[in-house]
C-alpha positions as CSV (number, residue, x, y, z in Angstrom):
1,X,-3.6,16.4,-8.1
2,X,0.2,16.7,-8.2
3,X,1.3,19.5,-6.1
4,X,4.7,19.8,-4.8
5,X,6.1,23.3,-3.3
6,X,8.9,24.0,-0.8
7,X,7.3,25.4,2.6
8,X,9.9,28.2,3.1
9,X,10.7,31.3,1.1
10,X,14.8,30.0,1.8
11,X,14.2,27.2,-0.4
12,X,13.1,29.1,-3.0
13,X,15.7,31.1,-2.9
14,X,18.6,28.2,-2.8
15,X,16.7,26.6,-5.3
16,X,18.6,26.7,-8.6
17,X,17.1,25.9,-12.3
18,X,18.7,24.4,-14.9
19,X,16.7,26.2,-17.7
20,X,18.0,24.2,-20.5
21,X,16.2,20.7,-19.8
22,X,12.7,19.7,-22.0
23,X,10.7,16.7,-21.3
24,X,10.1,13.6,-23.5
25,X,7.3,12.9,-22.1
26,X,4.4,15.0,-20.1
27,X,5.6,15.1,-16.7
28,X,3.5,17.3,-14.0
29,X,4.8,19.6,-10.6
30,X,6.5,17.2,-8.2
31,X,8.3,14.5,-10.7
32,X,11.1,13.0,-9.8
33,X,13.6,13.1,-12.4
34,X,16.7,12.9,-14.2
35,X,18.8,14.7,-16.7
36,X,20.2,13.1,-19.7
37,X,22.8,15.5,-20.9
38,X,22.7,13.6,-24.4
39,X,18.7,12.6,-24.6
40,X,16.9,10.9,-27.4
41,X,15.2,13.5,-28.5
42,X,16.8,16.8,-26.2
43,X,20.5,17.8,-25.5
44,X,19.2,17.7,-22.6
45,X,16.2,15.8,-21.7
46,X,14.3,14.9,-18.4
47,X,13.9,11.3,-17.8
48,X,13.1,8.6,-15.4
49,X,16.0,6.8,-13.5
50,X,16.6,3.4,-15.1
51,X,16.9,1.3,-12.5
52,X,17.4,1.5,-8.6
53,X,20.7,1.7,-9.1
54,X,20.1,4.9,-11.2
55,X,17.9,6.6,-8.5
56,X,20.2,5.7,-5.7
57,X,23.1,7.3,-7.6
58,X,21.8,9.8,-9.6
59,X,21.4,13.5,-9.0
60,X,17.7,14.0,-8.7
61,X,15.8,17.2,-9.8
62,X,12.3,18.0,-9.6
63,X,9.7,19.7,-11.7
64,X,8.3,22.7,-10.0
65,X,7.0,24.6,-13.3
66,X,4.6,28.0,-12.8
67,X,1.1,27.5,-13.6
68,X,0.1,29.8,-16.1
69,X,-2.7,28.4,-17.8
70,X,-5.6,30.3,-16.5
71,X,-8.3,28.4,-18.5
72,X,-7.4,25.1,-16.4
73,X,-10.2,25.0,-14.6
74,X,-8.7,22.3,-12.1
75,X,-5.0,22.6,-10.9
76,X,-5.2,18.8,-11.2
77,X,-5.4,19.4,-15.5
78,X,-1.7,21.1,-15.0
79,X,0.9,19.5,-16.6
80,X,4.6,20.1,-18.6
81,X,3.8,18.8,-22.5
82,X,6.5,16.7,-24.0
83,X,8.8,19.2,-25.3
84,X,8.2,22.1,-23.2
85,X,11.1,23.2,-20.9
86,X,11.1,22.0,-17.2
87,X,11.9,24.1,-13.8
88,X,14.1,21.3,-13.1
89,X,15.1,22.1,-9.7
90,X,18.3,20.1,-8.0
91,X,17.6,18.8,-4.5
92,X,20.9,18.2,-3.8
93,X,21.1,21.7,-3.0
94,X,18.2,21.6,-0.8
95,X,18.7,19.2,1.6
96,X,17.3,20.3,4.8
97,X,14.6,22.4,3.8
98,X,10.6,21.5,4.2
99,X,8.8,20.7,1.5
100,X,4.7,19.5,0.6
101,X,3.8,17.2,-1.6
102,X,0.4,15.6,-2.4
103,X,0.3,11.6,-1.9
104,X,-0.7,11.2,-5.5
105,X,3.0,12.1,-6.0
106,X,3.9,8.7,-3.9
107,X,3.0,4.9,-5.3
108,X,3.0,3.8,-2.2
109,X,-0.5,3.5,-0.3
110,X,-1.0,6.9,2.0
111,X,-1.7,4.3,5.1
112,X,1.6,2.5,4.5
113,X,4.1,5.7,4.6
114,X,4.4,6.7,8.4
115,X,6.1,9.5,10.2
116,X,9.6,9.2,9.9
117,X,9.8,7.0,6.8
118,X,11.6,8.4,3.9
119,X,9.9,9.0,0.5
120,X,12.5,8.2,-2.2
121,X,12.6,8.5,-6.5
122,X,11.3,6.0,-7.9
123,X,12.4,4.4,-11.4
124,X,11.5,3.0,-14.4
125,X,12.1,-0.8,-13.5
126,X,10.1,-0.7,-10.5
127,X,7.3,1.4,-11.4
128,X,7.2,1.2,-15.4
129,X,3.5,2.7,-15.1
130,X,4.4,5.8,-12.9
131,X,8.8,5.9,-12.9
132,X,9.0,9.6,-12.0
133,X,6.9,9.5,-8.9
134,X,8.5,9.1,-5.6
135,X,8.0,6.0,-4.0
136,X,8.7,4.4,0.1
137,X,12.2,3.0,0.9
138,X,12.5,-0.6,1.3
139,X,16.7,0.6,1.6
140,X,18.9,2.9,2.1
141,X,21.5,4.4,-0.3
142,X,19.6,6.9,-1.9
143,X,21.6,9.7,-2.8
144,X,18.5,12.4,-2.1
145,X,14.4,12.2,-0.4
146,X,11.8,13.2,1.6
147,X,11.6,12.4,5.0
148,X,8.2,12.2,6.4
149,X,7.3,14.8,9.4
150,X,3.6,14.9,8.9
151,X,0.9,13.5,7.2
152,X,-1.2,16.9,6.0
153,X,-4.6,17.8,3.7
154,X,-2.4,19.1,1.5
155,X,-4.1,18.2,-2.0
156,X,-6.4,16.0,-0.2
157,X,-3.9,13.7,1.3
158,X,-0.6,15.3,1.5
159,X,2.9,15.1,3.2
160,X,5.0,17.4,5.1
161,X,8.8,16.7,4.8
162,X,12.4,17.6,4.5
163,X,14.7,16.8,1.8
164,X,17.4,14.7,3.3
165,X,20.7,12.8,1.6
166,X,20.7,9.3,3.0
């Protein structure tokens, strides 16, 4: 399903956009990403960390792109087409506010992420099929997450968090 919204109108309002940033690839609301300030294809382009290193280090945004498609007839079809401009919001910014997100949105299994573990991005050498996902921490060092404060319905199987710098 892919959903991912902040869970107080404060966020929204820290939240700032960088409105210059396209995707190379589709990418869908609650990715985990990076910004490559001298892409392959974009001046500035949206892509997945590298490595662990990457995602530890890097300043991690997140897509969080209205829906206005009003033919989709599931929220679930909803996604940012290669090319298209990205919300990319900074959670750098954010840390402290609550946020949702659906456990589609995290590789690992719903039953293995508990309350109180902290939901990090994930990258392109550990996860080659999914690397702009969130995944669990095995570590610490992570530069930005999501710590864990409920499990919730939300889009089925959700989470209930705060952004947190580790």
């Amino acid at each position: 399903m892919s959903l991912f919204k902040f869970a107080s109108i404060q966020a929204i309002t820290f939240a700032k956009n960088n409105p210059r940033v396209k995707c190379a690839t589709d990418v869908k609301n609650g990715y985990v990403f990076t910004i490559d300030d001298n892409g392959s294809n974009y001046k500035e382009e949206a892509v997945a960390f590298a490595d662990a290193a990457g995602a530890k280090a890097g300043d991690a945004y997140v897509a969080m792109n209205i829906i206005e498609t009003p033919e989709l007839w599931r929220l679930s079809e909803h996604k940012i087409a290669a090319g298209e401009f990205i919300r990319a919001i900074k959670l750098d910014d954010l840390v402290g506010f609550p946020v949702e997100l659906s456990s589609d949105l995290v590789t690992t299994a719903y039953a293995d992420v508990a309350v109180g573990d902290v939901v990090v991005p994930s990258n392109s050498t550990d996860d080659a099929a999914a690397p702009l996902v969130w995944k669990k921490a095995v570590a610490t060092g992570y530069t930005v997450g999501i710590e864990i404060l409920e499990k919730t319905t939300f889009g089925g199987t959700g989470f209930y968090g705060k952004i947190v710098k580790n």
